[in-house]
C-alpha positions, 0 to 999 in steps of 0.5 A: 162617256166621251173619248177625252173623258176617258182619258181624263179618268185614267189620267186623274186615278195614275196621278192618284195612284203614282204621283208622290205626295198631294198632287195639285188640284189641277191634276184632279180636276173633274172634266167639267172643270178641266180647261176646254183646250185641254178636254179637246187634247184629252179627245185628241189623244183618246182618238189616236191612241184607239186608232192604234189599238184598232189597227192591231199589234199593240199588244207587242209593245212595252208598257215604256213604249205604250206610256211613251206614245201616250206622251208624245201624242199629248206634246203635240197637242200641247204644241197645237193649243199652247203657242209658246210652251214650258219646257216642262210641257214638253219634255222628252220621255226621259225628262218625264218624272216617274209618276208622269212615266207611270201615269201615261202607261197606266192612260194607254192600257186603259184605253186600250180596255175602254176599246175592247 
């Protein structure tokens, strides 16, 4: 299993887990139906995320903290794929609903076991 694929798992059981109501289909998307911009964030995030992880210390940081690294690494990428984004797609931490908030902690500490 890739790196985007793993971040991809993680993100679909948050959104499972924390998303209120019936989340849109594009949420839950498998990997192979998930758009290739976006599997190339996934990657993208995945990497930078284990890179921090190696480097160690992370385990002083809150799970706000991990979430919201999480989050702003994934609005670069936005920035990087999407030449003129929603605003929605990248807000600030604060502007994030819950379950996003929640899904983005739940996205490190799972990469955070994936390596080890």
């Amino acid at each position: 299993m890739t790196g985007g694929e793993i971040f991809r798992e993680a993100w679909i059981a948050g959104v499972r887990k924390h998303f209120p109501g019936e989340p849109k289909p594009s949420y839950i998307a498998p990997w192979d139906d998930t758009p290739d911009w976006e599997r190339a964030s996934a990657g993208a995030v995945y990497e930078q995320v284990a890179l921090l992880i190696r480097q160690g210390g992370t385990d002083k940081l809150s799970r706000e903290q991990k979430g919201r690294f999480v989050a702003l690494c994934w609005i670069a990428q936005i920035y990087r794929h999407i030449p003129d984004p929603k605003p929605a797609y990248v807000a600030d931490w604060e502007q994030l609903p819950d379950w996003q908030r929640e899904t983005d902690s739940d996205i490190f500490v799972h990469i955070a076991a994936a390596v080890g």
